[in-house]
PQR file of N, CA, C, O and H, with PARSE charges and radii, in Angstrom:
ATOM      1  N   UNK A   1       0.839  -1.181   0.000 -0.4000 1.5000
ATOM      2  CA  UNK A   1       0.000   0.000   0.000 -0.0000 2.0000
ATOM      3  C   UNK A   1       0.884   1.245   0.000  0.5500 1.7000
ATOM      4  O   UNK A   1       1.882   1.318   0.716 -0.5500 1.4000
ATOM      5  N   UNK A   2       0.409   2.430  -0.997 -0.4000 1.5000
ATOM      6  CA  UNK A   2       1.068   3.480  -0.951 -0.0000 2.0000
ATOM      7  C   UNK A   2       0.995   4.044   0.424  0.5500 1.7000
ATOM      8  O   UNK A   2       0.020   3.842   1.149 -0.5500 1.4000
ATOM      9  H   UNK A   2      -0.402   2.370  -1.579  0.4000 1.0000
ATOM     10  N   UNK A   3       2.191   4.864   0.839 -0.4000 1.5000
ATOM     11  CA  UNK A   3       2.036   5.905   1.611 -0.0000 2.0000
ATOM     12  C   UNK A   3       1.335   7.332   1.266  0.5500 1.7000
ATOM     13  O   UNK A   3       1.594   8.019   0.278 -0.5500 1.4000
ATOM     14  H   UNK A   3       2.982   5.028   0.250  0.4000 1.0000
ATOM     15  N   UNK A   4       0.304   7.659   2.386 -0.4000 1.5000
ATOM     16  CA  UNK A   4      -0.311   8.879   2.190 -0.0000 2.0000
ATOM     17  C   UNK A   4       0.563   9.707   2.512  0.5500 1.7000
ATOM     18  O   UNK A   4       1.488   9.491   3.295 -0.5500 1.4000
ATOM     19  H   UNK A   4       0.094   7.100   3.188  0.4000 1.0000
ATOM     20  N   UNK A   5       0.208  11.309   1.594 -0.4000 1.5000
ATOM     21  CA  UNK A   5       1.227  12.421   1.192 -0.0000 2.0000
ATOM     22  C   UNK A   5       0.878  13.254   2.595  0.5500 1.7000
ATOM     23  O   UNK A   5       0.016  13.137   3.467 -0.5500 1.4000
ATOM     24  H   UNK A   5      -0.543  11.485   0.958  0.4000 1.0000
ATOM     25  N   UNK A   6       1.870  14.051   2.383 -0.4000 1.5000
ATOM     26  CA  UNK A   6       2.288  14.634   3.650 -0.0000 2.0000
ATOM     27  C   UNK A   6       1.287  15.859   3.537  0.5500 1.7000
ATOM     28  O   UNK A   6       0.797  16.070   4.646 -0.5500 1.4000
ATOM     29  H   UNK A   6       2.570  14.145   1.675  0.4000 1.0000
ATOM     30  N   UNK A   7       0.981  16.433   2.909 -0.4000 1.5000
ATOM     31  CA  UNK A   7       0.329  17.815   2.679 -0.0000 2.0000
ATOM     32  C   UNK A   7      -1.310  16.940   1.895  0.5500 1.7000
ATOM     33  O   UNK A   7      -1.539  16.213   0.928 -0.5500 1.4000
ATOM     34  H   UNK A   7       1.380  16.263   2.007  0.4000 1.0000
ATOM     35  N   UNK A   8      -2.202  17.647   3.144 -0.4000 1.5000
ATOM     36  CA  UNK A   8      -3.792  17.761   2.516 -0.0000 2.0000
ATOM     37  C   UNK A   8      -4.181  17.704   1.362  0.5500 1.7000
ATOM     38  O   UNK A   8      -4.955  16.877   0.879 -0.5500 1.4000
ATOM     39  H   UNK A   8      -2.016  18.237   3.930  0.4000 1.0000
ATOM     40  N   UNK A   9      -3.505  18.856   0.695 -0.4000 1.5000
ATOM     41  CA  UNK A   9      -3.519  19.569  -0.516 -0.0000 2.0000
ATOM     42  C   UNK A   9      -3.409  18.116  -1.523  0.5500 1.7000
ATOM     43  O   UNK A   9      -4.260  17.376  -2.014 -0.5500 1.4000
ATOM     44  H   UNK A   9      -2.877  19.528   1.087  0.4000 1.0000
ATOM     45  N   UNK A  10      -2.450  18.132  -1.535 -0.4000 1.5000
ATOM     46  CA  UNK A  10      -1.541  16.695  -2.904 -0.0000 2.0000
ATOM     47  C   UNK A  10      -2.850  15.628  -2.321  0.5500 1.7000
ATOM     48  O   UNK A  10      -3.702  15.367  -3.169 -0.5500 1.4000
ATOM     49  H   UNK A  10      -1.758  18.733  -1.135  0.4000 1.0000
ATOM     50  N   UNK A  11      -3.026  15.053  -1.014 -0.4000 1.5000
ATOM     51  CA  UNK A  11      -3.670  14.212  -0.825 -0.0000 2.0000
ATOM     52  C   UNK A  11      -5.174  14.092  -1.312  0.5500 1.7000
ATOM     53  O   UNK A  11      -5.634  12.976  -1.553 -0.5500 1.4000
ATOM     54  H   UNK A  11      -2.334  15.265  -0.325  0.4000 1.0000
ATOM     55  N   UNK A  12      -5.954  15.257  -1.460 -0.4000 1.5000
ATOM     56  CA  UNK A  12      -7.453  15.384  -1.862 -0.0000 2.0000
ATOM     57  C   UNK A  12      -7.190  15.082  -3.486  0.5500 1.7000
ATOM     58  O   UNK A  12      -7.815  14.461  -4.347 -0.5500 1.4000
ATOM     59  H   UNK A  12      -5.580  16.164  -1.264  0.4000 1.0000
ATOM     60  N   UNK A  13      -5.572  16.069  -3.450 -0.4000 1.5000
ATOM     61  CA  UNK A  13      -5.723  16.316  -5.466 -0.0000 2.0000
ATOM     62  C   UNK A  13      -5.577  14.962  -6.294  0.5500 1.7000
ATOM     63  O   UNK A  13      -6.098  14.611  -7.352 -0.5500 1.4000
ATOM     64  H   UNK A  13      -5.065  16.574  -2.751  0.4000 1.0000
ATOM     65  N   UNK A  14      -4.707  14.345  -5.462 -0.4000 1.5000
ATOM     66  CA  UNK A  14      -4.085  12.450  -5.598 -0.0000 2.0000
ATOM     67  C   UNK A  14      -5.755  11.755  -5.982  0.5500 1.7000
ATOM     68  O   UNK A  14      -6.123  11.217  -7.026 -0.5500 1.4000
ATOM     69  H   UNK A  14      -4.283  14.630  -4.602  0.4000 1.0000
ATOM     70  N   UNK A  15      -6.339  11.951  -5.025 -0.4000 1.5000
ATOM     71  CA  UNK A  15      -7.708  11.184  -4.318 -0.0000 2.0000
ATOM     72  C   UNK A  15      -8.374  11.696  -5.796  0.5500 1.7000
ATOM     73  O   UNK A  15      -8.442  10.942  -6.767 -0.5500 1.4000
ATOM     74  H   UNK A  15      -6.041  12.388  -4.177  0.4000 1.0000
ATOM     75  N   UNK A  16      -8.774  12.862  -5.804 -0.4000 1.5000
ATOM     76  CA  UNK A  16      -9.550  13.314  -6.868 -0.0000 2.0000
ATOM     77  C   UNK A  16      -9.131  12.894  -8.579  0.5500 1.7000
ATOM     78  O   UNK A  16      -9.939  12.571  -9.450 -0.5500 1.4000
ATOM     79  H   UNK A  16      -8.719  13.475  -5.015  0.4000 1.0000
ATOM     80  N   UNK A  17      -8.159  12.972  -8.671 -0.4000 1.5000
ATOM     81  CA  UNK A  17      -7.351  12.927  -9.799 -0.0000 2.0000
ATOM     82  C   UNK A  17      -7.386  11.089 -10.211  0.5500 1.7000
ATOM     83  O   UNK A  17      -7.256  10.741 -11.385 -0.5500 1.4000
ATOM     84  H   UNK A  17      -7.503  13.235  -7.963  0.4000 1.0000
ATOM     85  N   UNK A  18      -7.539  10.245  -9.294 -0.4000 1.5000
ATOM     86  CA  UNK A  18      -7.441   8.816  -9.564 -0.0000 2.0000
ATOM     87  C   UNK A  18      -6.030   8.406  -9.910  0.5500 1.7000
ATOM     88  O   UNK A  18      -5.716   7.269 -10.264 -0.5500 1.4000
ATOM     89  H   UNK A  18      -7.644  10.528  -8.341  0.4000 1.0000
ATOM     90  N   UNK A  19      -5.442   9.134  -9.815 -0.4000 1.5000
ATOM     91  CA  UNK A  19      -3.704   9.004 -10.281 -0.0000 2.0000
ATOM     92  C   UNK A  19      -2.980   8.077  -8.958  0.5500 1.7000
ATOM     93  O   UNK A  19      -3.110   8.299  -7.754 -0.5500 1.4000
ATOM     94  H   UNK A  19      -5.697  10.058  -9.527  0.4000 1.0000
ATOM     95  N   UNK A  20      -2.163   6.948  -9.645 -0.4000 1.5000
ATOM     96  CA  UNK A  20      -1.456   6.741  -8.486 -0.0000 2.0000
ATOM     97  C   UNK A  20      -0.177   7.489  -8.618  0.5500 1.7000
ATOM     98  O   UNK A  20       0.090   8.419  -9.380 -0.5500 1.4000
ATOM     99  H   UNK A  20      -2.058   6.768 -10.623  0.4000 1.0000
ATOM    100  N   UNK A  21       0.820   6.692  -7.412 -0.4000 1.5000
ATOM    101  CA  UNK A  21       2.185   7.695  -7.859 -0.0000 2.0000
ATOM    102  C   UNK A  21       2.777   7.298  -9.047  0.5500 1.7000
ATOM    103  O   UNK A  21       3.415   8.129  -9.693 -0.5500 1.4000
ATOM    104  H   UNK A  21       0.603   5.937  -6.794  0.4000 1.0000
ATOM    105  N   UNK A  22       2.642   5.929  -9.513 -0.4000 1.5000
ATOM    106  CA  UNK A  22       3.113   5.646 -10.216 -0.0000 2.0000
ATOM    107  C   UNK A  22       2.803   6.514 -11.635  0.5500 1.7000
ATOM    108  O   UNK A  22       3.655   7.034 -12.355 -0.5500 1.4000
ATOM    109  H   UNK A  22       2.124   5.254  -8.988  0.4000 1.0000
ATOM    110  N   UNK A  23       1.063   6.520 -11.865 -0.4000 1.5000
ATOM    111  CA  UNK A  23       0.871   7.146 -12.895 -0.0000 2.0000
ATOM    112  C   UNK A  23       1.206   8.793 -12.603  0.5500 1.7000
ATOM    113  O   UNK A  23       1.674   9.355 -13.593 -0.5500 1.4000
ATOM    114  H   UNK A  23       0.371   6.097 -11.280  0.4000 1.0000
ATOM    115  N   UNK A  24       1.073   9.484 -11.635 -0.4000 1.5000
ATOM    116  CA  UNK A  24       1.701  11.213 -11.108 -0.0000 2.0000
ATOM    117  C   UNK A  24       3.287  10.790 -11.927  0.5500 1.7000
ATOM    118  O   UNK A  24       3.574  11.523 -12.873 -0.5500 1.4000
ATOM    119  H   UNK A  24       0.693   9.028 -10.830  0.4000 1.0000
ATOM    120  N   UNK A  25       4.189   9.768 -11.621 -0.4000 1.5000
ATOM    121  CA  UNK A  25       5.449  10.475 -12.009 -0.0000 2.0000
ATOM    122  C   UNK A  25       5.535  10.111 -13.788  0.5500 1.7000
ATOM    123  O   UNK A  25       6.311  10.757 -14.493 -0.5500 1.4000
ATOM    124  H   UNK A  25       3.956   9.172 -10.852  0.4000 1.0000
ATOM    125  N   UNK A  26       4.758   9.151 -14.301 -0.4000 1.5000
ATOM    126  CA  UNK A  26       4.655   9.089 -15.555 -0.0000 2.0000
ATOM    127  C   UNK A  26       4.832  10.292 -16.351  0.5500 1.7000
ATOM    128  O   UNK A  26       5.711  10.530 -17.179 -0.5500 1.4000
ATOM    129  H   UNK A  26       4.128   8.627 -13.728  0.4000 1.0000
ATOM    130  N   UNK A  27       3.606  11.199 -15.871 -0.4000 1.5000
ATOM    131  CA  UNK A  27       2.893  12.620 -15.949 -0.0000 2.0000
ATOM    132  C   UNK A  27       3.966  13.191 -15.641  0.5500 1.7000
ATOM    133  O   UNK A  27       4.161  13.969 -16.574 -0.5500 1.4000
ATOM    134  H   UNK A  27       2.892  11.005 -15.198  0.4000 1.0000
ATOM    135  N   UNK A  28       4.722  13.287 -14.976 -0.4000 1.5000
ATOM    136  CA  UNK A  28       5.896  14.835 -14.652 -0.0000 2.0000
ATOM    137  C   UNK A  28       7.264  14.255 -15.141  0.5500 1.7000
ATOM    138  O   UNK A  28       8.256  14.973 -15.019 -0.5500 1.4000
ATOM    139  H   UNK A  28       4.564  12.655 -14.217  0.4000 1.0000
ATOM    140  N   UNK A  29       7.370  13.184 -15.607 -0.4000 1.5000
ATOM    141  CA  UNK A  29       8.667  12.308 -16.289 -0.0000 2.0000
ATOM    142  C   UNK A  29       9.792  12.342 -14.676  0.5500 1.7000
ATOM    143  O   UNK A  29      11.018  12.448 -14.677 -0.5500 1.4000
ATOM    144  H   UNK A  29       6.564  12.601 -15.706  0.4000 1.0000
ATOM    145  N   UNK A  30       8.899  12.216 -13.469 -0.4000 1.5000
ATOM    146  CA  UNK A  30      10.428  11.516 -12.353 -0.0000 2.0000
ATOM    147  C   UNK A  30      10.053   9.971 -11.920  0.5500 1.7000
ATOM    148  O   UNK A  30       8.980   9.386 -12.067 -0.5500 1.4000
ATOM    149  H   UNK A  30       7.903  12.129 -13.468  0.4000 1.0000
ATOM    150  N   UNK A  31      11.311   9.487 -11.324 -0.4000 1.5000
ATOM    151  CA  UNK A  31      10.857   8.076 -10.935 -0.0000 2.0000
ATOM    152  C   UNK A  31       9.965   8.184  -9.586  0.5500 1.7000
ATOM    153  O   UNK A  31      10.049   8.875  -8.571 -0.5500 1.4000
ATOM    154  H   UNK A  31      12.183   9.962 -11.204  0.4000 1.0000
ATOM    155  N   UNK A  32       9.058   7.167 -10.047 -0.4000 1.5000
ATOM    156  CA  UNK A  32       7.949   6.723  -8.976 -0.0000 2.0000
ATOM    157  C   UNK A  32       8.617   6.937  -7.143  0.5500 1.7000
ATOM    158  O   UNK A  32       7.897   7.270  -6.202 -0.5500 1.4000
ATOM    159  H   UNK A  32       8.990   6.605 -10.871  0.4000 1.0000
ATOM    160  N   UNK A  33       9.893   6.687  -7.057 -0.4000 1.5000
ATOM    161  CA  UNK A  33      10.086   6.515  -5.732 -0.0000 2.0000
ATOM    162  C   UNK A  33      10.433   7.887  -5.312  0.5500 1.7000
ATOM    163  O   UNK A  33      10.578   8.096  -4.107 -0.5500 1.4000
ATOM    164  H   UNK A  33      10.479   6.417  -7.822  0.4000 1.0000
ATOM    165  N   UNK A  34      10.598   8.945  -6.248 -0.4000 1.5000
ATOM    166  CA  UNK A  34      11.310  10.630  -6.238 -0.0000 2.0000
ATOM    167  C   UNK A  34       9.290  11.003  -6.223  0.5500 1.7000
ATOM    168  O   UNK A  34       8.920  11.982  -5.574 -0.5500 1.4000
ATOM    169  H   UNK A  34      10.480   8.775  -7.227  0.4000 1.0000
ATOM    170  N   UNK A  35       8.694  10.520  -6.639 -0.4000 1.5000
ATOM    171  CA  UNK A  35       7.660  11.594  -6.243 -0.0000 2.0000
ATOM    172  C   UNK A  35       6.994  11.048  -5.010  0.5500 1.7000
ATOM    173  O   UNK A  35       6.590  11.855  -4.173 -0.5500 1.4000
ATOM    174  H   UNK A  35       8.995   9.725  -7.165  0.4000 1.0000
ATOM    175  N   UNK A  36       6.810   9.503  -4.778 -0.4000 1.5000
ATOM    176  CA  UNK A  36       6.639   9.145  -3.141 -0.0000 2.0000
ATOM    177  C   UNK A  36       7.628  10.214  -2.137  0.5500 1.7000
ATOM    178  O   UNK A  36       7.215  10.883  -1.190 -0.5500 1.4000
ATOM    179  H   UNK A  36       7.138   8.847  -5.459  0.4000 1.0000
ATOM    180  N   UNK A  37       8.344  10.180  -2.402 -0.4000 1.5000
ATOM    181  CA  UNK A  37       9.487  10.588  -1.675 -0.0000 2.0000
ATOM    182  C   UNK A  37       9.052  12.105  -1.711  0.5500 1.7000
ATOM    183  O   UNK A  37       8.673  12.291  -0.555 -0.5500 1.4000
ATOM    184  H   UNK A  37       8.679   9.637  -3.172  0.4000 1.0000
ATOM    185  N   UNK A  38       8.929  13.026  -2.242 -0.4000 1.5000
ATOM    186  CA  UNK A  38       8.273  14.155  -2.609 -0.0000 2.0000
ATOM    187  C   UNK A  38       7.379  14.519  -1.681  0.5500 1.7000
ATOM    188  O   UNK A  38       7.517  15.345  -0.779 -0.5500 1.4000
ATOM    189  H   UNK A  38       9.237  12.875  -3.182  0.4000 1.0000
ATOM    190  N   UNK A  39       6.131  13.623  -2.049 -0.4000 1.5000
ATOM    191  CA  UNK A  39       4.311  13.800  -1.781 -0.0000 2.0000
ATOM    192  C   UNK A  39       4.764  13.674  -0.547  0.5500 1.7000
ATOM    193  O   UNK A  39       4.579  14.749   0.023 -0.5500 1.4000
ATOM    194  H   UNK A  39       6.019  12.952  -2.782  0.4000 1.0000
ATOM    195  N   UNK A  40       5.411  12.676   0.363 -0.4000 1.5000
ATOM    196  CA  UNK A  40       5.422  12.299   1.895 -0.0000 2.0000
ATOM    197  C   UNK A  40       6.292  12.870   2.895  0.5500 1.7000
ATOM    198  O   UNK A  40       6.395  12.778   4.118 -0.5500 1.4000
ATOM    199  H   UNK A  40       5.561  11.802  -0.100  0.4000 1.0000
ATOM    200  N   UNK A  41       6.892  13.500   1.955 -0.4000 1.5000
ATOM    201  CA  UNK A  41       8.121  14.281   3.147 -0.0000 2.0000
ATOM    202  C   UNK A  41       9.057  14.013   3.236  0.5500 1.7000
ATOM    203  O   UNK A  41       9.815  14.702   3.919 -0.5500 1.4000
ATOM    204  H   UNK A  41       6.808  13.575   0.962  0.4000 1.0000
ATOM    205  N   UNK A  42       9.566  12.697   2.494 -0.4000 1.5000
ATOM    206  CA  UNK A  42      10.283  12.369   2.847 -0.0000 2.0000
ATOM    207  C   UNK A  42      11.893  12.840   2.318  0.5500 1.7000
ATOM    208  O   UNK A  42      13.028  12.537   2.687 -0.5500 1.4000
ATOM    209  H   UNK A  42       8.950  12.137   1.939  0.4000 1.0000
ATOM    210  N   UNK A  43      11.391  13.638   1.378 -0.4000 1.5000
ATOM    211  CA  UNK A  43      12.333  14.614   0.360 -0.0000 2.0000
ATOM    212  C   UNK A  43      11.611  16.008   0.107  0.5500 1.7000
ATOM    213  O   UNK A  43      10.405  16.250   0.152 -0.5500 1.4000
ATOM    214  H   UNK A  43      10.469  13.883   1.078  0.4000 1.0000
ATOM    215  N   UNK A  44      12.653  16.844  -0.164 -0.4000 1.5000
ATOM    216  CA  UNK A  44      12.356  18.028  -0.388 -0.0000 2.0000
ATOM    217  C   UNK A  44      12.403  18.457  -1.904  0.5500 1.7000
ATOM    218  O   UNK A  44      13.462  18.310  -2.515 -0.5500 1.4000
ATOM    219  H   UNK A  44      13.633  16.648  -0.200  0.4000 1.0000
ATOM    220  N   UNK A  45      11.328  18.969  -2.519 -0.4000 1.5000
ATOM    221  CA  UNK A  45      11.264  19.011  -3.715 -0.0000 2.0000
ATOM    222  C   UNK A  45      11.973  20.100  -4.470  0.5500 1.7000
ATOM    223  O   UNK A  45      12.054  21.050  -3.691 -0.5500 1.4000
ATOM    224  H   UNK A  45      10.468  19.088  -2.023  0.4000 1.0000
ATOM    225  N   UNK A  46      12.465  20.373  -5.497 -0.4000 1.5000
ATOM    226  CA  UNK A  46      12.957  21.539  -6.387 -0.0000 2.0000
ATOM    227  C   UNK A  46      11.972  22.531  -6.902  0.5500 1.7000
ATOM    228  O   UNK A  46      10.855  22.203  -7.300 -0.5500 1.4000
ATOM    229  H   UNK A  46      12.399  19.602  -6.129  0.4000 1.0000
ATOM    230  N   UNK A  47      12.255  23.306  -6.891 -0.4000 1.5000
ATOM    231  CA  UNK A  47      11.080  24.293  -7.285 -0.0000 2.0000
ATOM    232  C   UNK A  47      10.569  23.729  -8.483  0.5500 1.7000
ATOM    233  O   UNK A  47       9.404  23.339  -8.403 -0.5500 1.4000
ATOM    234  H   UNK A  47      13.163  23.573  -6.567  0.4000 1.0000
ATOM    235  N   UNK A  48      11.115  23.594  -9.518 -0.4000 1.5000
ATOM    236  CA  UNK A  48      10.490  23.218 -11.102 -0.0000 2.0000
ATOM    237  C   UNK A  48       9.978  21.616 -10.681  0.5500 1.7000
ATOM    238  O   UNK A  48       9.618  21.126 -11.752 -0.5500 1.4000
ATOM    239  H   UNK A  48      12.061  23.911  -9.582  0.4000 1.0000
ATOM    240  N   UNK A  49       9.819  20.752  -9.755 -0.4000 1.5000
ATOM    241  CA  UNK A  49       9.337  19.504  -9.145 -0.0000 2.0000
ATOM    242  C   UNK A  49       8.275  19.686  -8.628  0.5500 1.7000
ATOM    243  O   UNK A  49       7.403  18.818  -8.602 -0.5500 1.4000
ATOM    244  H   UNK A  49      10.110  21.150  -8.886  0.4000 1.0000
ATOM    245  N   UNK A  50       8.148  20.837  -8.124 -0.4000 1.5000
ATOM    246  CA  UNK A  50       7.030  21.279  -6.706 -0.0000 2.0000
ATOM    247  C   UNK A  50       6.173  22.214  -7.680  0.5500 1.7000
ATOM    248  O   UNK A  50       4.982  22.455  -7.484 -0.5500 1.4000
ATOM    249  H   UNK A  50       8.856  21.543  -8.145  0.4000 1.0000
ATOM    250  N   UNK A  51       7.066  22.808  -8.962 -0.4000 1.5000
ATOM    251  CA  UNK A  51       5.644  23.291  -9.838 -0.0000 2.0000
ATOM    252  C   UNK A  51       5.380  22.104 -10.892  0.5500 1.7000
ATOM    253  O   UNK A  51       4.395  22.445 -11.546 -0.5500 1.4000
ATOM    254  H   UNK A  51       8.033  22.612  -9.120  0.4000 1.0000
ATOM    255  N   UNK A  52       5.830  20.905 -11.309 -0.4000 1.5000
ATOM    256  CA  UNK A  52       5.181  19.953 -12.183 -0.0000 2.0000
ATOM    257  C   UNK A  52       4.477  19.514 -11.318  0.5500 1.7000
ATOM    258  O   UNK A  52       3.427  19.204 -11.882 -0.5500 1.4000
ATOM    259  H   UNK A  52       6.631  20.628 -10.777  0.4000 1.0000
ATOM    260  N   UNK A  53       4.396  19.261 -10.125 -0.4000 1.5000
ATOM    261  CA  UNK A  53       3.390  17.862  -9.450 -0.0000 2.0000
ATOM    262  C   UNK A  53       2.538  18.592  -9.567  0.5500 1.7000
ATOM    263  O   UNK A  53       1.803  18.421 -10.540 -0.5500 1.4000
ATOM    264  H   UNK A  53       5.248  19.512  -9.667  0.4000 1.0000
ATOM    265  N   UNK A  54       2.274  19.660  -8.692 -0.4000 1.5000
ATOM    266  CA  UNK A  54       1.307  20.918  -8.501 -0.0000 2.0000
ATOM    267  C   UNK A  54       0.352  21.036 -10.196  0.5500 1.7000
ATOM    268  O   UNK A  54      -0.519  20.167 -10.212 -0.5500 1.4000
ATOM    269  H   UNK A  54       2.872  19.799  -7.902  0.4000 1.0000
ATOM    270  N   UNK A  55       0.360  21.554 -10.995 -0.4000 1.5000
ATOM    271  CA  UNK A  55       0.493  21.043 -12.566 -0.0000 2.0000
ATOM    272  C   UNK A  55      -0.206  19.777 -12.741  0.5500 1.7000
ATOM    273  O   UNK A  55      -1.400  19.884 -13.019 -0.5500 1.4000
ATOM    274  H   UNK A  55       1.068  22.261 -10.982  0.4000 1.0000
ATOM    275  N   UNK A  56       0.321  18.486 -12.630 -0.4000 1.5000
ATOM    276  CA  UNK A  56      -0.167  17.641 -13.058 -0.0000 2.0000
ATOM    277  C   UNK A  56      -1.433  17.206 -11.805  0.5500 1.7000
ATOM    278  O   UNK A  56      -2.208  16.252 -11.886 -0.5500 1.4000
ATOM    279  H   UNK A  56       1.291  18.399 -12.404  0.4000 1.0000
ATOM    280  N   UNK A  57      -1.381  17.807 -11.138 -0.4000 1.5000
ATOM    281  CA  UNK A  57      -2.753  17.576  -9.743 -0.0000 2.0000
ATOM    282  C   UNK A  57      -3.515  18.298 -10.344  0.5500 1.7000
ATOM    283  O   UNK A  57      -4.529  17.668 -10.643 -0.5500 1.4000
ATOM    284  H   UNK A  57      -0.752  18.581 -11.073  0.4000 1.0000
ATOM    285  N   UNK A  58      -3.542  19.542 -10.749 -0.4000 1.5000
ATOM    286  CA  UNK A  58      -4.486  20.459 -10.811 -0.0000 2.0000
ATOM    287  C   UNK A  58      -4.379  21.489 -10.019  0.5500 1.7000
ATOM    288  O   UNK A  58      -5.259  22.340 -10.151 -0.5500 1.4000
ATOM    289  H   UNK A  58      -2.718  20.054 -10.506  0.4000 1.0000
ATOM    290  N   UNK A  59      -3.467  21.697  -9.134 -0.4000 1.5000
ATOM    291  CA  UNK A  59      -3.231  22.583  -8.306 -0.0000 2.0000
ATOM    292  C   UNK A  59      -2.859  23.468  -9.020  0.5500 1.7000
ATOM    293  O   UNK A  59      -1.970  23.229  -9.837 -0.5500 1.4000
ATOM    294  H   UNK A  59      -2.752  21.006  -9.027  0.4000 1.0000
ATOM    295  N   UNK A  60      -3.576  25.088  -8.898 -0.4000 1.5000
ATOM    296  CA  UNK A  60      -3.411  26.158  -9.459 -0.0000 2.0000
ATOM    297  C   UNK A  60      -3.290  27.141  -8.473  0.5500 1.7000
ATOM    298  O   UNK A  60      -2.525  28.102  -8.550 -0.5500 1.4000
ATOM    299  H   UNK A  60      -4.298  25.283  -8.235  0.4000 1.0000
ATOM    300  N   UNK A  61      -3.817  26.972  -7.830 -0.4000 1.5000
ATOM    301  CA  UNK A  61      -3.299  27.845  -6.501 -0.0000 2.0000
ATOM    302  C   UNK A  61      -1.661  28.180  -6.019  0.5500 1.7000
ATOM    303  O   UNK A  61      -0.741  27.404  -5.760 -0.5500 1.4000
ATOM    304  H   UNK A  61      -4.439  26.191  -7.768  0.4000 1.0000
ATOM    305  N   UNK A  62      -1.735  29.856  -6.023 -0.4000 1.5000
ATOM    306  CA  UNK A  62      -0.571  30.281  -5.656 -0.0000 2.0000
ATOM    307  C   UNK A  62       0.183  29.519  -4.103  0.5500 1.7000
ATOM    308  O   UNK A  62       0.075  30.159  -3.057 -0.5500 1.4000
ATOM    309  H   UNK A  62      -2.482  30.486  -6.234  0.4000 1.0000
ATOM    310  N   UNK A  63       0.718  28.516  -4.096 -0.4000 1.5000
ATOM    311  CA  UNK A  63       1.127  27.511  -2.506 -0.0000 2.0000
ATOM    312  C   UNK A  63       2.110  28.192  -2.430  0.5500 1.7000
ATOM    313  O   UNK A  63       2.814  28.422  -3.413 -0.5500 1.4000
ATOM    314  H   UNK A  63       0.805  27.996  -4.946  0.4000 1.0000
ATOM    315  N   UNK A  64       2.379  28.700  -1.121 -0.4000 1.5000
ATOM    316  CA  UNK A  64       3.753  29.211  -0.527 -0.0000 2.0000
ATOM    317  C   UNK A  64       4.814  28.111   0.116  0.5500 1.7000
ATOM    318  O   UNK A  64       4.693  27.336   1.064 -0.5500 1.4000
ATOM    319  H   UNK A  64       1.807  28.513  -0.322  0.4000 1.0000
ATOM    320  N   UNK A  65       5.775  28.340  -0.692 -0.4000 1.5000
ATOM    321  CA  UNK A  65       6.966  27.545  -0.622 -0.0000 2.0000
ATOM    322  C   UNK A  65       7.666  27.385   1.264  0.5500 1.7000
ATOM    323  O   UNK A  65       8.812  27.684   1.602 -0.5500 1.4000
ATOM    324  H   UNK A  65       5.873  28.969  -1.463  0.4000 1.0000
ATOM    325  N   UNK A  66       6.848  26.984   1.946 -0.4000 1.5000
ATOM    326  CA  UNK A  66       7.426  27.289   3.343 -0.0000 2.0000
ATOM    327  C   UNK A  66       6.684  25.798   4.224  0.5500 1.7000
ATOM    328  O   UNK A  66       5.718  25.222   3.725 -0.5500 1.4000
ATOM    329  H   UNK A  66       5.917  26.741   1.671  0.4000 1.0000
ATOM    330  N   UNK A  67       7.226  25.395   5.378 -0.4000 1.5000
ATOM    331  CA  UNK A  67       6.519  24.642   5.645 -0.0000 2.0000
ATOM    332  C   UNK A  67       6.809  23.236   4.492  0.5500 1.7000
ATOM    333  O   UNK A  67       7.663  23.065   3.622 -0.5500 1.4000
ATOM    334  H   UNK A  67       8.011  25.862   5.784  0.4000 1.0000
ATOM    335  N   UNK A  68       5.466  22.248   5.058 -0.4000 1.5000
ATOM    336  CA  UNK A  68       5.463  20.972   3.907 -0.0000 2.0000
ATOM    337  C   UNK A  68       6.120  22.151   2.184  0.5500 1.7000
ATOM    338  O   UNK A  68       7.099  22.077   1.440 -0.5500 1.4000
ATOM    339  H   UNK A  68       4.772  22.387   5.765  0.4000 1.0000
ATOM    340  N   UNK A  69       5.302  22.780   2.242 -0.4000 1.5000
ATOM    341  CA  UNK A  69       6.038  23.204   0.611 -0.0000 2.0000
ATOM    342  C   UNK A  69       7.044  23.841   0.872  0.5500 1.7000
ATOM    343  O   UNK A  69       6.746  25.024   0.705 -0.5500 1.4000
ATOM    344  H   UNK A  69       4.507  22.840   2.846  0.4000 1.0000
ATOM    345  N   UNK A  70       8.052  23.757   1.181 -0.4000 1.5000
ATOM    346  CA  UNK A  70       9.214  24.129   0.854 -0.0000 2.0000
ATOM    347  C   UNK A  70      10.251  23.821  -0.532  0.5500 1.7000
ATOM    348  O   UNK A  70       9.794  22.754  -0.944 -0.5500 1.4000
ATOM    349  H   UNK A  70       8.294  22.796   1.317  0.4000 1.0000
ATOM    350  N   UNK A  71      10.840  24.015  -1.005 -0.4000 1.5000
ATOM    351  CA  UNK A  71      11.178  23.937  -2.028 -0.0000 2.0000
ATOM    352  C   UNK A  71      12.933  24.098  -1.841  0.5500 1.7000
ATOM    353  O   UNK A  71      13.415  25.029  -1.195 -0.5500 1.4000
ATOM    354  H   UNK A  71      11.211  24.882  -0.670  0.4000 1.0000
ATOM    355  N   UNK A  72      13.725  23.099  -2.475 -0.4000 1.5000
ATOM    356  CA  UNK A  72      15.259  23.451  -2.432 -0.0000 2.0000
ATOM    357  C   UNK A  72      16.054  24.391  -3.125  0.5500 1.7000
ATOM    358  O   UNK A  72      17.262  24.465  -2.899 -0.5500 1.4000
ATOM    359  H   UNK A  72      13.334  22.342  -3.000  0.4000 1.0000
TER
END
């Protein structure tokens, strides 16, 4: 079983979207274990990473890079 994402946000958009991670990193061209790793915290994303996922969720909302979104 996947791990649920660290931030609400990714988690409703994940849920809504029917996407697993596998199919999310298809969609943004990273490997499956870089966007687990991403969504859960367990890595910190790059800005141009943290705007494809965002992108391929549907997330259009201006998210401030601080906190879970932080960005490297």
């Amino acid at each position: 079983m996947a791990p649920d994402p660290k931030c609400s946000a990714v988690a409703g958009a994940l849920q809504r979207s029917g996407l697993t991670y596998a199919a999310l990193a298809g969609k943004v061209g990273a490997p499956e274990q870089r966007v687990i790793d991403i969504c859960t915290g367990a890595d910190t994303p790059t800005d141009a990473e943290f705007k494809s996922l965002a992108s391929a969720l549907g997330i259009v909302d201006n998210v401030p890079h601080v906190g879970a979104h932080a960005t490297k």
